[in-house]
C-alpha positions as CSV (number, residue, x, y, z in Angstrom):
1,X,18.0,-2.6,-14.7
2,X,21.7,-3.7,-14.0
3,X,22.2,-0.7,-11.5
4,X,18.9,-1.7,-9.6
5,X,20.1,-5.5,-9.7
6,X,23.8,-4.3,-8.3
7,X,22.0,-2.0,-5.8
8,X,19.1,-4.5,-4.7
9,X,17.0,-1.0,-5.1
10,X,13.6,-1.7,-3.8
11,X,11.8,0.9,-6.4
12,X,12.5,-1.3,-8.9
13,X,10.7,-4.7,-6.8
14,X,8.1,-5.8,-8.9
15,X,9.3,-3.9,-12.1
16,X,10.4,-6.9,-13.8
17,X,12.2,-10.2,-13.5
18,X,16.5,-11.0,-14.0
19,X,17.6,-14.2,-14.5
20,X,20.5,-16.0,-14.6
21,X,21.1,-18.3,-17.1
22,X,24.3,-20.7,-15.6
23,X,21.8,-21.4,-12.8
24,X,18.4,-21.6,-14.8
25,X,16.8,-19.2,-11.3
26,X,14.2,-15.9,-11.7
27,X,14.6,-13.7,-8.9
28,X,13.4,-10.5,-8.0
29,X,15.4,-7.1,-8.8
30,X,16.3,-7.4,-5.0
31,X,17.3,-10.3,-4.2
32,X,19.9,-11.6,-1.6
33,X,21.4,-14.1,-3.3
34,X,25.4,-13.4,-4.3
35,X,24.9,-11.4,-8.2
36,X,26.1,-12.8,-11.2
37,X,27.9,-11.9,-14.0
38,X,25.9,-9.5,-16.4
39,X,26.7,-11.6,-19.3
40,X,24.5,-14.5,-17.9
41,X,21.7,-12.5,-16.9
42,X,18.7,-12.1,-19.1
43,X,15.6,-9.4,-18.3
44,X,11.9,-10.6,-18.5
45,X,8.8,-8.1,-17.8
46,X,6.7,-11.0,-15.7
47,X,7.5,-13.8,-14.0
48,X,5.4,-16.0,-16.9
49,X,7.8,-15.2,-19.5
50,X,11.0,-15.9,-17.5
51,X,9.1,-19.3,-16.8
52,X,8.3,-19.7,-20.1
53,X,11.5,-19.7,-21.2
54,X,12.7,-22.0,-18.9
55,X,13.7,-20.4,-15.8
56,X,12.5,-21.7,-12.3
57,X,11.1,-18.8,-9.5
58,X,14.1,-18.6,-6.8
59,X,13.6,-19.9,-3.4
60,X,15.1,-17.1,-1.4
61,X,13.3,-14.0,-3.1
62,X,10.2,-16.1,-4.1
63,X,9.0,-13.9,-6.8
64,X,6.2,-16.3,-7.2
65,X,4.8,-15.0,-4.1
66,X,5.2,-11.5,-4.3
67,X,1.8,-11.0,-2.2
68,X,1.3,-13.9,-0.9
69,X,1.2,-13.8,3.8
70,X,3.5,-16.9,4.4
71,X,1.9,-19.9,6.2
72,X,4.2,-20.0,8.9
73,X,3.5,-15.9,9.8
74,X,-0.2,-16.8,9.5
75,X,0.6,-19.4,12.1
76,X,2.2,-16.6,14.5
77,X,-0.3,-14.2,14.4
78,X,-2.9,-16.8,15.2
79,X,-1.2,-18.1,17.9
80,X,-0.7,-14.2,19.3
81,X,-4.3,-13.8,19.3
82,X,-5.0,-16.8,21.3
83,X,-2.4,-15.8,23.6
84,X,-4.1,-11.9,23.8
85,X,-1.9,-9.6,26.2
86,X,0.6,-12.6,26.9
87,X,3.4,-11.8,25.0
88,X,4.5,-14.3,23.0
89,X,8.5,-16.1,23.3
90,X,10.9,-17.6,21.0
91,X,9.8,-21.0,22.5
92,X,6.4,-20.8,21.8
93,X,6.7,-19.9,18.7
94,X,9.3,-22.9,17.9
95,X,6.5,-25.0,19.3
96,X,4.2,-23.7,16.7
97,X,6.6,-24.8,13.9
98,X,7.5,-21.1,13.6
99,X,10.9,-19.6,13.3
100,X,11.4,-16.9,15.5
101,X,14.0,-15.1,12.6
102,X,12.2,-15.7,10.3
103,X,9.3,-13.8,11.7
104,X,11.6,-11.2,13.0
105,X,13.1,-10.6,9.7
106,X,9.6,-10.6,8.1
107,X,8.0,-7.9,10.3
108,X,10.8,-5.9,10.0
109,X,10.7,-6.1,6.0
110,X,7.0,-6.0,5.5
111,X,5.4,-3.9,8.4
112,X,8.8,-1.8,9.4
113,X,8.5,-3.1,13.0
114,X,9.4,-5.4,15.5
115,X,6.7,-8.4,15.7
116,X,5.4,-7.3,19.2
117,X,5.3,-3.9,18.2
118,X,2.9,-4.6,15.3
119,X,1.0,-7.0,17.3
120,X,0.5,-4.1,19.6
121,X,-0.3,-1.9,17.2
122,X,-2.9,-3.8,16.4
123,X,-4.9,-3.9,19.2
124,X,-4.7,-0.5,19.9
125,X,-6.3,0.1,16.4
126,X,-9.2,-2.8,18.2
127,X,-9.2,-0.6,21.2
128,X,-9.9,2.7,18.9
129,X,-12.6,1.5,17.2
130,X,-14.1,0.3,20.1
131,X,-13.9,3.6,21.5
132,X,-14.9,5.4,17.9
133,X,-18.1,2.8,18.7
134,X,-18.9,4.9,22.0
135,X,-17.6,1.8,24.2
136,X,-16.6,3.2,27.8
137,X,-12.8,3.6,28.5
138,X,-13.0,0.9,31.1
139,X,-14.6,-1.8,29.1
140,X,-12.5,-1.4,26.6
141,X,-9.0,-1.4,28.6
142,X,-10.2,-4.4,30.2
143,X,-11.6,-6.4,27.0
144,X,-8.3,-5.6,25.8
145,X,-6.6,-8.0,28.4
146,X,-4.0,-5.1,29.3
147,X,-2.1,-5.4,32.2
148,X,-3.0,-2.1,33.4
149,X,-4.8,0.8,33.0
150,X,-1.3,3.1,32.9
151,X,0.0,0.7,30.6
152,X,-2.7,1.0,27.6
153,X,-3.0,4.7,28.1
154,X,0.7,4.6,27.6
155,X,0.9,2.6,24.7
156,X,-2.4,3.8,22.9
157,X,-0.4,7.4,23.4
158,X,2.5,5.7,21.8
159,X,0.4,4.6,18.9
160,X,-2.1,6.6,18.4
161,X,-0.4,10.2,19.2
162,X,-3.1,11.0,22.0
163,X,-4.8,9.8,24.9
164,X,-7.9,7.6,24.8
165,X,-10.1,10.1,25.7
166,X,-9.3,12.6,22.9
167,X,-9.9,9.7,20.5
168,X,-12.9,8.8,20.7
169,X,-13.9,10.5,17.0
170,X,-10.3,9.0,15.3
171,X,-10.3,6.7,12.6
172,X,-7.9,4.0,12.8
173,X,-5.9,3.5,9.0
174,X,-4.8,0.1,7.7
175,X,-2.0,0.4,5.2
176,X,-1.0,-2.3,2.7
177,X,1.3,-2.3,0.5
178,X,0.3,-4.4,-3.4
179,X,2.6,-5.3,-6.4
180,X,1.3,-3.5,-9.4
181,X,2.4,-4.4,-12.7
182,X,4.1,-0.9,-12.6
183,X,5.6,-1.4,-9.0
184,X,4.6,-1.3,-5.4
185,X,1.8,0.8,-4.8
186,X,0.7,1.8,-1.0
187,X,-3.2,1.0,-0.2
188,X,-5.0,2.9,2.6
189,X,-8.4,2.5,4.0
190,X,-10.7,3.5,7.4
191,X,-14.0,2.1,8.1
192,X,-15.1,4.5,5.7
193,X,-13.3,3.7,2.6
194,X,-9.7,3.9,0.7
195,X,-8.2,6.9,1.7
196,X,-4.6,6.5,-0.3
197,X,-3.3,5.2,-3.5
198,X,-0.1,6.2,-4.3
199,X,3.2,4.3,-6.1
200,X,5.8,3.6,-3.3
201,X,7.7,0.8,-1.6
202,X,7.4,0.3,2.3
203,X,9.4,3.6,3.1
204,X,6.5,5.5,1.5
205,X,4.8,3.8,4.2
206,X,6.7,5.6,6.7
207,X,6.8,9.2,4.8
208,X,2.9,9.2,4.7
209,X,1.9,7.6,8.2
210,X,2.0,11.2,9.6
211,X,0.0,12.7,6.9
212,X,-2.8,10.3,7.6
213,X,-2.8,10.4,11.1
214,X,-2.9,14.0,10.6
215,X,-6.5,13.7,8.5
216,X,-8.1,11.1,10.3
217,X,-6.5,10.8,13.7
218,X,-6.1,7.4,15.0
219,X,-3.4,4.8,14.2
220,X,-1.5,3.7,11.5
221,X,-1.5,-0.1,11.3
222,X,-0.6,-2.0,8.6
223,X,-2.7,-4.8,8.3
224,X,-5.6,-5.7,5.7
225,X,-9.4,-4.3,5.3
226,X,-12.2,-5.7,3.3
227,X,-11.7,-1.9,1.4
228,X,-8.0,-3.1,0.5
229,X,-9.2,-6.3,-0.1
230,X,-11.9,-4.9,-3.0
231,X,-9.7,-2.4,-3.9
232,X,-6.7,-4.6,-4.6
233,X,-9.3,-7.1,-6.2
234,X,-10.4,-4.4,-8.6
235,X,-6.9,-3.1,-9.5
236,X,-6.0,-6.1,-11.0
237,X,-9.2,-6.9,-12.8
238,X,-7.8,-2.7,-13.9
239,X,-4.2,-4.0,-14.9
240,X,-5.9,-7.1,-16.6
241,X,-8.1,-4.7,-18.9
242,X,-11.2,-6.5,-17.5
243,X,-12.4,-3.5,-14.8
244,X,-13.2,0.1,-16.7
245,X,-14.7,1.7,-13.1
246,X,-14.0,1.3,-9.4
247,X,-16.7,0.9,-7.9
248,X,-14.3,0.8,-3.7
249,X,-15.5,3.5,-1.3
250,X,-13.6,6.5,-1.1
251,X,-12.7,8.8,2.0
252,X,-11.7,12.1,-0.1
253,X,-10.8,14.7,2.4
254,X,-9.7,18.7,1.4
255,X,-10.4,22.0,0.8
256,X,-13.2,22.8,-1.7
257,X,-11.6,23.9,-4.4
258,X,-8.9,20.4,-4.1
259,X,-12.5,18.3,-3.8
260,X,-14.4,19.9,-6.5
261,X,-11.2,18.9,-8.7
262,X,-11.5,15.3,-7.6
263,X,-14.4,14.8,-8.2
264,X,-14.2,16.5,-11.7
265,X,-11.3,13.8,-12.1
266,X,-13.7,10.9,-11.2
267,X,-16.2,12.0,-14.2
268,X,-13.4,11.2,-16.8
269,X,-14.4,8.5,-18.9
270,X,-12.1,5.3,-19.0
271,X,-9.9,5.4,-22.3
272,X,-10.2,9.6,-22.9
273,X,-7.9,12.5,-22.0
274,X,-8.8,16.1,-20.7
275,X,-6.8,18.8,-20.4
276,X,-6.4,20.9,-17.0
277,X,-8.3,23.5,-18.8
278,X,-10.9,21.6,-19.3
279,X,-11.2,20.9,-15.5
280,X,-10.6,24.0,-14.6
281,X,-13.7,24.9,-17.0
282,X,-15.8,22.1,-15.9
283,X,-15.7,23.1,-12.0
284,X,-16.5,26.6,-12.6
285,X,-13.1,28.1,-12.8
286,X,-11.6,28.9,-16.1
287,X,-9.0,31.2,-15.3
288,X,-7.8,28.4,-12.3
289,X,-5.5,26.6,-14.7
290,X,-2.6,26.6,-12.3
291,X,-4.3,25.7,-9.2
292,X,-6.2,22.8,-10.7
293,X,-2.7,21.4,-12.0
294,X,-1.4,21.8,-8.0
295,X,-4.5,20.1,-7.0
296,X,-3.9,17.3,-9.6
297,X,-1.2,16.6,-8.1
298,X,-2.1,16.2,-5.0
299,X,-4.8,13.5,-5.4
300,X,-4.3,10.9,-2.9
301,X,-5.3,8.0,-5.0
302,X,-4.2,7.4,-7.7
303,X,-5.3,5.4,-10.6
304,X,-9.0,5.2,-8.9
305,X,-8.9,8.9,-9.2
306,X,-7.7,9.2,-12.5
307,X,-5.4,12.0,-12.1
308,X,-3.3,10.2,-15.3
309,X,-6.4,11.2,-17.8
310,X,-5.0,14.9,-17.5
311,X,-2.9,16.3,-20.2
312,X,-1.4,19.5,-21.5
313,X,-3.5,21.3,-23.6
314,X,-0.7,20.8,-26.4
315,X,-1.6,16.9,-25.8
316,X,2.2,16.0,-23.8
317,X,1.5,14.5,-20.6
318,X,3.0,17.1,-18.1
319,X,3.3,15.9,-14.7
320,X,2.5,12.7,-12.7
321,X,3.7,11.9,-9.1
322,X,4.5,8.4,-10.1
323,X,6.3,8.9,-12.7
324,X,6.0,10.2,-16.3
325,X,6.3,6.9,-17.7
326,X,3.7,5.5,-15.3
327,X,1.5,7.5,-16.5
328,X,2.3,6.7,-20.1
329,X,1.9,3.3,-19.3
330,X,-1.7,3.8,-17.9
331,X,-2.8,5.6,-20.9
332,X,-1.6,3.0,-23.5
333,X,-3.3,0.6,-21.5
334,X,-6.8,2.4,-21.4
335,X,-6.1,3.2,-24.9
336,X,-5.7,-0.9,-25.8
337,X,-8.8,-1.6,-23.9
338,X,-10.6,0.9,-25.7
């Protein structure tokens, strides 16, 4: 914990809480204020026990508000919808009671681009669906108040990694990122359902964005969905021990053999173990042992797809993308509930 304090290390964001006791402050593991001296800094697992102990949450890292959308950002993308195609200036968002660095600073930290490059990401993601809806090219450009028909066949190439017309059957993905109580996790969902689970900061973000435009096509655009919004709902009724099944619909997309694994996986009863044998047994291929371990491990979402219920036959835990301890941790908690 003192190495990912000196380092600001982003995997640990979320982990736990350091604070310092000549100043009474809790921050974050990342935080940009100058660091202290280790003898003054004391280590809490949640932000309720640093406060209980008398520590206030820091005002530049805000741990208090780990997933909470700032006013002032809700503010500038209202005011960039109202606006449409017009792009939008420093001056108008100082009119707004915005600040333009501060919204700079925020994109680039939360959505890992500029603010008009999200915002135009976004409508292209509009656009697609419109066009996934069977909406004619035209009508769409022009509902889209783009300057010209060049210029959003341009961008939506830019975005979306094809032309408009070889689009029409994409799926456009959200992507979210969410504070577990074991670390950032990355949320992914199409119209369809959540798509992808998996324990990572933003720069997971970026390693999977061509993975799932590779399965489903159309943009990646972070921004929230009323699947992320359940499915972040229902992971912390999970990490609360007051949710036993997810009930979020899910996109599972793979060969026959990784699916049929999967969906073994789902049929694991909250609060028991399995070994890959018996997986491998219980899709119809004993002798598979190996290949239902690869396919294990390459389940998409985590947690909902409990992946973690899936032991050595000698009872150790094996492997777990996340993390060995992670997966520890999951299992005691099922096991409390229980």
């Amino acid at each position: 914990m003192l190495r990912a304090v000196a380092g600001r290390d982003p995997q640990w964001d979320g982990l736990f809480i350091v604070a310092v006791r000549s100043t009474g402050i809790a921050c974050r593991p990342v935080c940009p204020s100058r660091p202290a001296r280790e003898e003054n800094l004391e280590f809490f697992a949640t932000l309720g026990q640093a406060l209980a102990a008398g520590f206030r949450p820091c005002k530049r890292c805000r741990p208090d508000q780990l997933d909470l959308e700032p006013d002032w950002w809700a503010r500038a993308v209202r005011l960039a919808e109202i606006r449409g195609a017009e792009r939008i200036s420093d001056g108008d968002l100082v009119a707004a009671g915005v600040d333009p660095v501060r919204v700079r600073r925020y994109a680039r930290r939360t959505h890992g681009m500029t603010f008009h490059a999200w915002l135009r990401t976004r409508r292209i993601a509009a656009a697609q669906r419109q066009l996934r809806e069977g909406r004619a090219l035209d009508r769409v450009i022009i509902e889209s108040a783009w300057d010209s028909h060049s210029g959003f066949r341009d961008a939506f190439a830019r975005v979306a990694g094809r032309s408009p017309g070889r689009s029409r059957d994409a799926e456009p993905i959200s992507v979210v990122s969410w504070q577990s109580p074991l670390g950032p996790l990355v949320l992914a969902a199409i119209d369809a359902g959540a798509c992808l689970l998996e324990f990572g900061d933003e720069r997971r973000i970026v390693q999977q964005a061509a993975s799932l435009h590779r399965w489903f096509g159309g943009p990646v655009v972070r921004e929230s969905h009323h699947h992320l919004d359940t499915l972040r709902q229902q992971l912390a009724e999970y990490f609360d021990q007051r949710r036993r099944e997810f009930t979020v619909p899910l996109v599972i997309r793979g060969t026959a053999f990784e699916t049929a694994t999967w969906n073994a996986l789902l049929r694991i009863p909250y609060g028991t173990t399995v070994s890959y044998s018996d997986v491998a047994t219980a899709i119809g291929s004993p002798r598979a042992v190996r290949a239902v371990g690869s396919a294990n491990g390459r389940n998409r979402i985590a947690i909902v797809i409990p992946c973690h219920r899936v032991v050595n036959a000698d009872g150790k835990l094996g492997g777990y993308g996340g993390g060995l301890w992670r997966k520890q941790r999951l299992l005691e908690l099922e096991s409390q509930h229980t």
